[in-house]
GUKOLDREN-73353 format. One record per residue: residue number from 1; x, y, z of N, C-alpha, C in turn. Coordinates in pm, 1 decimal, padded with zeros to 6 digits. Layout:
BEGIN
<voti: NUM | n.u: X | n.v: Y | n.w: Z | ca.u: X | ca.v: Y | ca.w: Z | c.u: X | c.v: Y | c.w: Z>
...
//
This chain:
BEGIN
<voti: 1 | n.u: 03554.7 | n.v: 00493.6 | n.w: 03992.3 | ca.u: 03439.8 | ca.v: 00542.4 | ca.w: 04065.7 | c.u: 03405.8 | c.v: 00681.3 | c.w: 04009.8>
<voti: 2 | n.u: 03269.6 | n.v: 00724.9 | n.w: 03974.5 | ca.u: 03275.4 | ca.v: 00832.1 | ca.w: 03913.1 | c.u: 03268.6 | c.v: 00968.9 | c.w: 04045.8>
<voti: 3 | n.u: 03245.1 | n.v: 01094.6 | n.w: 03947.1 | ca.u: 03258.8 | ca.v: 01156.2 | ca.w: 04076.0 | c.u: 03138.7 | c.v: 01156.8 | c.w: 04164.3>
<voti: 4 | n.u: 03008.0 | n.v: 01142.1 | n.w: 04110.6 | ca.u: 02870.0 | ca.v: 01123.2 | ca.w: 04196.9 | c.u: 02870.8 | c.v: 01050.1 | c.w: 04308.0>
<voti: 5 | n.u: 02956.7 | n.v: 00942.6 | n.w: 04267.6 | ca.u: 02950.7 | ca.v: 00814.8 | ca.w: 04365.7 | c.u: 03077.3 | c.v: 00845.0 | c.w: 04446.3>
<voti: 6 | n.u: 03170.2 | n.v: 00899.0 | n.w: 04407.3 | ca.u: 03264.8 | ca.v: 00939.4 | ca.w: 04500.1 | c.u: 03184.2 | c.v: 01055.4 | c.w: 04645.9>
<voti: 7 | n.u: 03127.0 | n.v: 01110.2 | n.w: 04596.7 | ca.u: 03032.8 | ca.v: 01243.7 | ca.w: 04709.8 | c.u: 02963.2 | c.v: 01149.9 | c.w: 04747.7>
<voti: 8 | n.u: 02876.3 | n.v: 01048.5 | n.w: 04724.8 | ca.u: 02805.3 | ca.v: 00970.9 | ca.w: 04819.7 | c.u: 02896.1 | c.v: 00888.1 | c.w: 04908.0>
<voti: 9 | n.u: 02994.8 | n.v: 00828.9 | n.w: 04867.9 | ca.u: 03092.9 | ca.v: 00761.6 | ca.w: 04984.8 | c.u: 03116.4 | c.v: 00863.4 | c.w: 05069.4>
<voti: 10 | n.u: 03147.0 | n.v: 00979.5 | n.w: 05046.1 | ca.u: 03194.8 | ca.v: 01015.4 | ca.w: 05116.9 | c.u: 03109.4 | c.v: 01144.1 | c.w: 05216.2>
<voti: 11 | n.u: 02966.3 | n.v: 01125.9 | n.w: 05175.9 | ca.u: 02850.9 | ca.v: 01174.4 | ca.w: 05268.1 | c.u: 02773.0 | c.v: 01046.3 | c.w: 05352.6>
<voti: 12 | n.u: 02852.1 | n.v: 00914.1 | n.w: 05327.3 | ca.u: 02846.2 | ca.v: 00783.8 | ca.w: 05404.4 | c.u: 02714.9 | c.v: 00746.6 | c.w: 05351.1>
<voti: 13 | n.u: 02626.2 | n.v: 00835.5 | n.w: 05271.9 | ca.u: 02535.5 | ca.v: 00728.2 | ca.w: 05207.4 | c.u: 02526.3 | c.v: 00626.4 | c.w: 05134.6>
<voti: 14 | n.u: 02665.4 | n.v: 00581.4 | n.w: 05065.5 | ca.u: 02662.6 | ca.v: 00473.9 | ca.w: 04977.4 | c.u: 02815.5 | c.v: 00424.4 | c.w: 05068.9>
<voti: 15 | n.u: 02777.5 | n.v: 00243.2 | n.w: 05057.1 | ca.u: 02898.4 | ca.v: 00177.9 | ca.w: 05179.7 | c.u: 02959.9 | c.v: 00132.2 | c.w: 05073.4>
<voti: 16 | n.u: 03127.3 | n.v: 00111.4 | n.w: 05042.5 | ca.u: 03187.2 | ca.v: 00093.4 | ca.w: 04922.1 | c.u: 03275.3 | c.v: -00035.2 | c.w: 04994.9>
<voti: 17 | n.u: 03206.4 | n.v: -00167.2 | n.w: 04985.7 | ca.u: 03266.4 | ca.v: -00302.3 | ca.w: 05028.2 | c.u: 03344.1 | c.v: -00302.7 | c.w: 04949.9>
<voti: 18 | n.u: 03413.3 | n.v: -00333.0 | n.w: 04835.2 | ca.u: 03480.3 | ca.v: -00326.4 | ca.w: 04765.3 | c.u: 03450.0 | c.v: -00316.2 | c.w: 04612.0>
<voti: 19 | n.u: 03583.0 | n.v: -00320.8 | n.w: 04527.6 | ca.u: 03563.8 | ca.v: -00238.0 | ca.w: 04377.0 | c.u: 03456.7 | c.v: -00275.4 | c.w: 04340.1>
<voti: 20 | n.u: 03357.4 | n.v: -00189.5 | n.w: 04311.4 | ca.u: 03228.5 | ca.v: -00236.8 | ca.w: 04179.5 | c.u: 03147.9 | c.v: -00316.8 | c.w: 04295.9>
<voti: 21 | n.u: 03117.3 | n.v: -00255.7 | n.w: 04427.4 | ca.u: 03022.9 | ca.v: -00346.4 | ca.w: 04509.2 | c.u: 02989.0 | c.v: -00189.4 | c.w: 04604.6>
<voti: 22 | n.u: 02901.3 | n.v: -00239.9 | n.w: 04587.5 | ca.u: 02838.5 | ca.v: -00132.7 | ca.w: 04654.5 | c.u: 02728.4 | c.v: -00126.6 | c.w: 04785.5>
<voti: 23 | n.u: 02723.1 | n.v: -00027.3 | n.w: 04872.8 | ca.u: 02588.4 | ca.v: -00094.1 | ca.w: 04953.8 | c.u: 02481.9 | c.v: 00048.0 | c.w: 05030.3>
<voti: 24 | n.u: 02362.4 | n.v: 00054.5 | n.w: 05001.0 | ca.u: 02331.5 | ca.v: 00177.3 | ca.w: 05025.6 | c.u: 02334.2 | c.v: 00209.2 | c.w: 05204.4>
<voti: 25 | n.u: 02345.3 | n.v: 00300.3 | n.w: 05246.7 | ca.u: 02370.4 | ca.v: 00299.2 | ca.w: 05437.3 | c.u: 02255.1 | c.v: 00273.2 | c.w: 05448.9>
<voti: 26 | n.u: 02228.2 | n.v: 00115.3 | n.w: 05566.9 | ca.u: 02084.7 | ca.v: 00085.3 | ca.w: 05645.6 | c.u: 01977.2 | c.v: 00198.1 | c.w: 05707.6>
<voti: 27 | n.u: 02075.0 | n.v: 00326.3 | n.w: 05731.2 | ca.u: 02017.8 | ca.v: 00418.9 | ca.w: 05763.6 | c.u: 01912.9 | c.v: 00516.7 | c.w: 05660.7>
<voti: 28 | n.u: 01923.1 | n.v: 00463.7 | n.w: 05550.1 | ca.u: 01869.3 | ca.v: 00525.7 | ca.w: 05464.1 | c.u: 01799.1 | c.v: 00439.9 | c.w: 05359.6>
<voti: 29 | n.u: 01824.4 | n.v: 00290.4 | n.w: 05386.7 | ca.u: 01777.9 | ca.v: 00169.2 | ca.w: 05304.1 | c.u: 01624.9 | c.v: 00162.9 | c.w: 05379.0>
<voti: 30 | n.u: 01531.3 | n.v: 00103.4 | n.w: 05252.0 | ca.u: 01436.3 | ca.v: 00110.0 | ca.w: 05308.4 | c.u: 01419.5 | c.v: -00062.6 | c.w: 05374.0>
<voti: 31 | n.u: 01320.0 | n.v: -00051.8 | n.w: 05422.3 | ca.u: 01280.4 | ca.v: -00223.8 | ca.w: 05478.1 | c.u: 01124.4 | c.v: -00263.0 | c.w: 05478.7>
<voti: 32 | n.u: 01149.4 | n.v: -00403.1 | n.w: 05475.7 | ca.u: 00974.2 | ca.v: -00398.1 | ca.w: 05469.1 | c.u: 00946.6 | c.v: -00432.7 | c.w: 05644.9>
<voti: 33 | n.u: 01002.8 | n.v: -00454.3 | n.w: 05760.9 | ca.u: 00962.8 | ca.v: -00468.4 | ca.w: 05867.2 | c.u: 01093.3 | c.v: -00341.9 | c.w: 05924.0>
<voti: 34 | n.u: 00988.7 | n.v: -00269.7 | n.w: 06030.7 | ca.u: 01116.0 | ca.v: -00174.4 | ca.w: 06112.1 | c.u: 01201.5 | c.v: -00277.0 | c.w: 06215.1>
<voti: 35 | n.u: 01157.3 | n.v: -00414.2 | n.w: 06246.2 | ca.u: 01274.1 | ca.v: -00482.3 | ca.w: 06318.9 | c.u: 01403.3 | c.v: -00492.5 | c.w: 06212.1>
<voti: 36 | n.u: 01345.0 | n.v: -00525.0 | n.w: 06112.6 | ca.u: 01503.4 | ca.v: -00528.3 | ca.w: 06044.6 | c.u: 01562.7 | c.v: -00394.4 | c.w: 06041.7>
<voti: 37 | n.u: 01493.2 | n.v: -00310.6 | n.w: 05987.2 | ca.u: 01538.9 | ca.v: -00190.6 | ca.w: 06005.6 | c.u: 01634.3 | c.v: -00163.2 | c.w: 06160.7>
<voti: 38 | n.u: 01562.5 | n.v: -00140.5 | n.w: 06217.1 | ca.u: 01682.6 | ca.v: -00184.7 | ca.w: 06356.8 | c.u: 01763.6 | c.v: -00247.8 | c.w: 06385.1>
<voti: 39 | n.u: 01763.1 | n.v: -00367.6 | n.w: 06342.0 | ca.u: 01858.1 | ca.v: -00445.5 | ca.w: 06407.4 | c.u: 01978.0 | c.v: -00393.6 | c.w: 06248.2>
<voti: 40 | n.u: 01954.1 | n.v: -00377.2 | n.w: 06148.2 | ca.u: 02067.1 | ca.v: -00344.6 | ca.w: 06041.8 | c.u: 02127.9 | c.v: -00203.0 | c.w: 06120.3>
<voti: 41 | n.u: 02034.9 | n.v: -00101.3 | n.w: 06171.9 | ca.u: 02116.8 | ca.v: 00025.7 | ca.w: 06208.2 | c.u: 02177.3 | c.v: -00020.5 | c.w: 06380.2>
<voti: 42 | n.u: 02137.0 | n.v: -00074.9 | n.w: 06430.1 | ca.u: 02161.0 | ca.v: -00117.8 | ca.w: 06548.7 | c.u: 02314.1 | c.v: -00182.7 | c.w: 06513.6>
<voti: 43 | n.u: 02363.2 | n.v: -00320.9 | n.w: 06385.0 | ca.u: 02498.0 | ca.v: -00359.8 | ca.w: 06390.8 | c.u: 02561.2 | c.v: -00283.3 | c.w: 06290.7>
<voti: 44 | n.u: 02526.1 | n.v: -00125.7 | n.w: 06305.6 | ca.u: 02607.8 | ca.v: -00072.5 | ca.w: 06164.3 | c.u: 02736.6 | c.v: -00008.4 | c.w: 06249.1>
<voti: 45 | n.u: 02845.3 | n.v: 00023.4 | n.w: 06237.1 | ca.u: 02943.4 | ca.v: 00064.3 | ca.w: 06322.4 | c.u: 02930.4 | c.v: 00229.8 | c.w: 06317.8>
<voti: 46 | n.u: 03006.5 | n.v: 00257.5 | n.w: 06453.0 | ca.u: 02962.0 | ca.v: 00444.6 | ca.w: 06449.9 | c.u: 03013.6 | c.v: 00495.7 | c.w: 06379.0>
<voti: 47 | n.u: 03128.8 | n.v: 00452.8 | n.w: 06315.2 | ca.u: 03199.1 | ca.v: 00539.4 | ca.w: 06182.1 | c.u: 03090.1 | c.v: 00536.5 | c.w: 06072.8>
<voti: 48 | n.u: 02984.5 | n.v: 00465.8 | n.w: 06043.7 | ca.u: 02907.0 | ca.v: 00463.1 | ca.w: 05934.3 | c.u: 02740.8 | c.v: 00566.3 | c.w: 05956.9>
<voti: 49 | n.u: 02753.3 | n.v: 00540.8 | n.w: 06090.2 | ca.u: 02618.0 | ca.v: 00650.4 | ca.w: 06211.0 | c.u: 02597.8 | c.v: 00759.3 | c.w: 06062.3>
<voti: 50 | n.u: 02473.4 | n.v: 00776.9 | n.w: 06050.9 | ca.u: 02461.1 | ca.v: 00924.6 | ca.w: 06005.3 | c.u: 02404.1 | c.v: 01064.7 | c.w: 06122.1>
<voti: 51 | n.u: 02364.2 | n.v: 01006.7 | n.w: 06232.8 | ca.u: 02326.3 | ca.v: 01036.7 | ca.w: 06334.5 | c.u: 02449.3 | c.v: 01063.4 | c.w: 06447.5>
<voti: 52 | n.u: 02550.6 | n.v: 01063.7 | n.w: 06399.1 | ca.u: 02647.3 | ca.v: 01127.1 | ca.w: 06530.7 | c.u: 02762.5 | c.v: 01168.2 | c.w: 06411.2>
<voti: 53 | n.u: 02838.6 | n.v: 01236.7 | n.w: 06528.6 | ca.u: 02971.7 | ca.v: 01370.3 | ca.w: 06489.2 | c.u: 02909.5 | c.v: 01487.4 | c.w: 06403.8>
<voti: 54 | n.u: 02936.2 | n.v: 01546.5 | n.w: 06319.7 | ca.u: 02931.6 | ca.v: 01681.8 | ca.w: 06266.3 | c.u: 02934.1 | c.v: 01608.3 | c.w: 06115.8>
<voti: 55 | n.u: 02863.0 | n.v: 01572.2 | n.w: 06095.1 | ca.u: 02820.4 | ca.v: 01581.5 | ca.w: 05918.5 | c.u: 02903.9 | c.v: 01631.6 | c.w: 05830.5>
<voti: 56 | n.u: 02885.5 | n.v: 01770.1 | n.w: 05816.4 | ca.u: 02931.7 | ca.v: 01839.2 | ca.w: 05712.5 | c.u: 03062.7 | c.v: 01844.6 | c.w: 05725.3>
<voti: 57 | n.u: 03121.8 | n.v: 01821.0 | n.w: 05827.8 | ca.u: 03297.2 | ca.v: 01866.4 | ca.w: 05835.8 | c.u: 03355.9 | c.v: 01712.9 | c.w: 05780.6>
<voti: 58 | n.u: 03295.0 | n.v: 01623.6 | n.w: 05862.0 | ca.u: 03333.5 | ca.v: 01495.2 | ca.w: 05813.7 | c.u: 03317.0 | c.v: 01499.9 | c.w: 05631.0>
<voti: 59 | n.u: 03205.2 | n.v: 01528.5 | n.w: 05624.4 | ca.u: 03197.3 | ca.v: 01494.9 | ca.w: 05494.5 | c.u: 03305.5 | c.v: 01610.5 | c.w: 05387.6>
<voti: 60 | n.u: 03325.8 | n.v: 01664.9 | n.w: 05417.8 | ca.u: 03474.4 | ca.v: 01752.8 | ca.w: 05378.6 | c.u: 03597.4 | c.v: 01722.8 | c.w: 05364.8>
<voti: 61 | n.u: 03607.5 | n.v: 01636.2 | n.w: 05515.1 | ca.u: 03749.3 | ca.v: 01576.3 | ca.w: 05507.7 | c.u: 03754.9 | c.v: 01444.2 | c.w: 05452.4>
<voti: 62 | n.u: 03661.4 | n.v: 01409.4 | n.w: 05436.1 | ca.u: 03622.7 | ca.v: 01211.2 | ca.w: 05363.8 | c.u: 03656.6 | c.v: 01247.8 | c.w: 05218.8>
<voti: 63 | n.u: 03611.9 | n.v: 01351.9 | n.w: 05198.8 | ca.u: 03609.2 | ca.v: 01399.6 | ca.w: 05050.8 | c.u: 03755.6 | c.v: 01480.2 | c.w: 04977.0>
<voti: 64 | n.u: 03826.1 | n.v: 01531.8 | n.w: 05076.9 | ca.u: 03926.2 | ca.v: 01539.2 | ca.w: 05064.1 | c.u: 04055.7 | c.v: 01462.4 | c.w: 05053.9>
<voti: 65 | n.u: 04030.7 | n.v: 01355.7 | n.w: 05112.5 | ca.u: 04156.4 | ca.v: 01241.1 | ca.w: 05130.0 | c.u: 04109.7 | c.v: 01166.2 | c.w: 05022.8>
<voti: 66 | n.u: 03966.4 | n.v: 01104.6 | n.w: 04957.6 | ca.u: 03970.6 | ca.v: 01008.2 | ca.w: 04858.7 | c.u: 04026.5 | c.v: 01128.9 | c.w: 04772.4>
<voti: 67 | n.u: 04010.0 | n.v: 01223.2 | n.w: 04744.6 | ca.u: 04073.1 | ca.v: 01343.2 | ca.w: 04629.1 | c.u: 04248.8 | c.v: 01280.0 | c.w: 04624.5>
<voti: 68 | n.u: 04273.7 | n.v: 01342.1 | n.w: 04762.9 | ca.u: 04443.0 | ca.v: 01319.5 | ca.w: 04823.7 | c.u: 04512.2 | c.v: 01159.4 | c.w: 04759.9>
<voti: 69 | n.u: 04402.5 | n.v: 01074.9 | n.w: 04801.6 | ca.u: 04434.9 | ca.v: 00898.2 | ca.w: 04766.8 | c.u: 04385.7 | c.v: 00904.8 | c.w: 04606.7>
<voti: 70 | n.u: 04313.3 | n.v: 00926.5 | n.w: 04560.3 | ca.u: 04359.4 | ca.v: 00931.4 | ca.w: 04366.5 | c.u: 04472.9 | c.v: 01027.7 | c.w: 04308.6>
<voti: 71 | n.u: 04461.5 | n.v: 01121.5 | n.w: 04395.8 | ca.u: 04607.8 | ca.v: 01215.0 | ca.w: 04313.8 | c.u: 04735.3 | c.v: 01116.1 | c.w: 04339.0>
<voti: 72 | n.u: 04741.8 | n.v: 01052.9 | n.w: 04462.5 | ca.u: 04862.1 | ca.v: 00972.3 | ca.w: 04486.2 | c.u: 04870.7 | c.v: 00855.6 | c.w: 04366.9>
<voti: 73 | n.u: 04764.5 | n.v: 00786.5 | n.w: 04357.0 | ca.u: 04744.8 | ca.v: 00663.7 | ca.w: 04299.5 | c.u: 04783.2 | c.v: 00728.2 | c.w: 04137.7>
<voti: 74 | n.u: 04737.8 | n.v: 00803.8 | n.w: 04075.3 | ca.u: 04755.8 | ca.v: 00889.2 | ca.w: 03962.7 | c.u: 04888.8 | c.v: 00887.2 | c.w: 03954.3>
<voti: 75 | n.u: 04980.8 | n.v: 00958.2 | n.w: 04039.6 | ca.u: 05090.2 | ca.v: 01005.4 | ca.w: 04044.6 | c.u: 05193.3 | c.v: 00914.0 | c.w: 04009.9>
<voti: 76 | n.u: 05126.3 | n.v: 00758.9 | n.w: 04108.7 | ca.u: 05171.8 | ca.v: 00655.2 | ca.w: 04118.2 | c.u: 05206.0 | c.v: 00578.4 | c.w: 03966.3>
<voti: 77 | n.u: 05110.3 | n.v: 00597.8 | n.w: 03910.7 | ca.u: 05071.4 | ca.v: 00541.6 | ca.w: 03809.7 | c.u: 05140.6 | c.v: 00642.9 | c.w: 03689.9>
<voti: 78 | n.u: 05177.0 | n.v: 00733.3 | n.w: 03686.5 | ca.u: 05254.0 | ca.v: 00816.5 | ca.w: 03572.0 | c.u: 05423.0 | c.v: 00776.8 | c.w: 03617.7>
<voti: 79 | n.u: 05438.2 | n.v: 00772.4 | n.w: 03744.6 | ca.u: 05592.4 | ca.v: 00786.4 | ca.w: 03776.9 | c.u: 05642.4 | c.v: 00675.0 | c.w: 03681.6>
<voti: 80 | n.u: 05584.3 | n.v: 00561.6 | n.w: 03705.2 | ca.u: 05603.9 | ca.v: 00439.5 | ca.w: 03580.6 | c.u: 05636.3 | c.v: 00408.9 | c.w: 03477.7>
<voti: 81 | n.u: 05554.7 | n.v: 00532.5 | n.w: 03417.5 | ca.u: 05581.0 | ca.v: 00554.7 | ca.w: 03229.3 | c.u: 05739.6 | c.v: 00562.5 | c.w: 03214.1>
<voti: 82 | n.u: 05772.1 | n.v: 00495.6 | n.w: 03113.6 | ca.u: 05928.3 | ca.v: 00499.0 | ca.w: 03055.5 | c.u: 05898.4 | c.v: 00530.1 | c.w: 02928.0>
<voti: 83 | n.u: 05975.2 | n.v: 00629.0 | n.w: 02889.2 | ca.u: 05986.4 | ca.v: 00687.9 | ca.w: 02755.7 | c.u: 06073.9 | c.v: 00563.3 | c.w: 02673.5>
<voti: 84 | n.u: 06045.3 | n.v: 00477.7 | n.w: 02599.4 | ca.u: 06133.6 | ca.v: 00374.9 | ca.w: 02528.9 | c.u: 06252.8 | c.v: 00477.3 | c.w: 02422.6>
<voti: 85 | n.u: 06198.8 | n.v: 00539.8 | n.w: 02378.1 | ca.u: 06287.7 | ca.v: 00611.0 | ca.w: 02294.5 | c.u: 06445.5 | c.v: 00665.7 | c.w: 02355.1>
<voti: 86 | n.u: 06395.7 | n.v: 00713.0 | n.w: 02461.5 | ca.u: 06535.0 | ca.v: 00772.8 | ca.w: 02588.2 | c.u: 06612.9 | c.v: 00650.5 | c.w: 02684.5>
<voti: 87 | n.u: 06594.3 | n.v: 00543.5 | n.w: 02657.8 | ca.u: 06658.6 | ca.v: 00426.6 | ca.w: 02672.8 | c.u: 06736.7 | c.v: 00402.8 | c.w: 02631.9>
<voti: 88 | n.u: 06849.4 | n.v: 00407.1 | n.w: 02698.3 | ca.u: 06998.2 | ca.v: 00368.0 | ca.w: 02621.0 | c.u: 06984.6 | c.v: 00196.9 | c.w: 02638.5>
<voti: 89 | n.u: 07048.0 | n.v: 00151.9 | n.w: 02478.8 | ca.u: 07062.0 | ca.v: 00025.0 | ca.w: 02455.6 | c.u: 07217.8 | c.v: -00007.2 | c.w: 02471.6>
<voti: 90 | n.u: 07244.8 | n.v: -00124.9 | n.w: 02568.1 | ca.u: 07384.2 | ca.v: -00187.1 | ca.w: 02514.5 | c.u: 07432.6 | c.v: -00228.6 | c.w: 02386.5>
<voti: 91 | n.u: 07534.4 | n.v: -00205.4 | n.w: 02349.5 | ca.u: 07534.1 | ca.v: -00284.1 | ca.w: 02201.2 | c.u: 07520.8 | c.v: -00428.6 | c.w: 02217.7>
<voti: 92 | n.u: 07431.3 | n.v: -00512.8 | n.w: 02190.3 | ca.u: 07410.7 | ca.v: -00704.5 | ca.w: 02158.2 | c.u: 07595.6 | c.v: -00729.3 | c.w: 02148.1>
<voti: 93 | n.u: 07643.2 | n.v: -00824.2 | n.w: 02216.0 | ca.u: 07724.5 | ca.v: -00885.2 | ca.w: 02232.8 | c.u: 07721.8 | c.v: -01049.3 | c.w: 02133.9>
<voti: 94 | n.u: 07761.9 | n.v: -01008.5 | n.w: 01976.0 | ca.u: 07742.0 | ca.v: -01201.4 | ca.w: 01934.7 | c.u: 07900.4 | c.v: -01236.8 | c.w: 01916.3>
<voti: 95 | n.u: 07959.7 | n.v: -01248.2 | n.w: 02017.1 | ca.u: 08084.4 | ca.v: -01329.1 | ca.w: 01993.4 | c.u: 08034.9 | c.v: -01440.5 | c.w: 02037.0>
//
């Protein structure tokens, strides 16, 4: 995810269904009738609301934990590496 699209997840304008899927917030999607328009912001859940809690703080701490959850995943992902060279070999056994 680059970092652009990381600040939009996490200013809830872009909905991240899963890897490489994307969905823009109903709240900000346009429509060609305002019933749809309603009824999409009407079944959107309040964690997704751009219209309630404190904006900017949320969007601070959203932005901080995906930071927190790639440094882990990163971390995750180096602890792994094995140096082949620093591998002690048994000696092959051909009796």
């Amino acid at each position: 995810m680059s970092k652009a699209l990381q600040h939009l997840v996490a200013a809830r304008l872009i909905i991240d269904r899963r890897p490489g899927r994307y969905q823009l917030n109903p709240m900000v999607s346009g429509y060609r009738f305002p019933e749809e328009q309603e009824r999409a912001i009407r079944d959107l859940p309040a964690d997704l609301r751009l219209d309630i809690g404190h904006f900017e703080e949320e969007y601070e701490l959203r932005l901080a934990e995906q930071t927190a959850e790639k440094a882990r995943k990163a971390a995750r992902r180096t602890s792994k590496v094995v140096n082949i060279a620093s591998v002690k070999r048994e000696p092959a056994n051909d009796s």
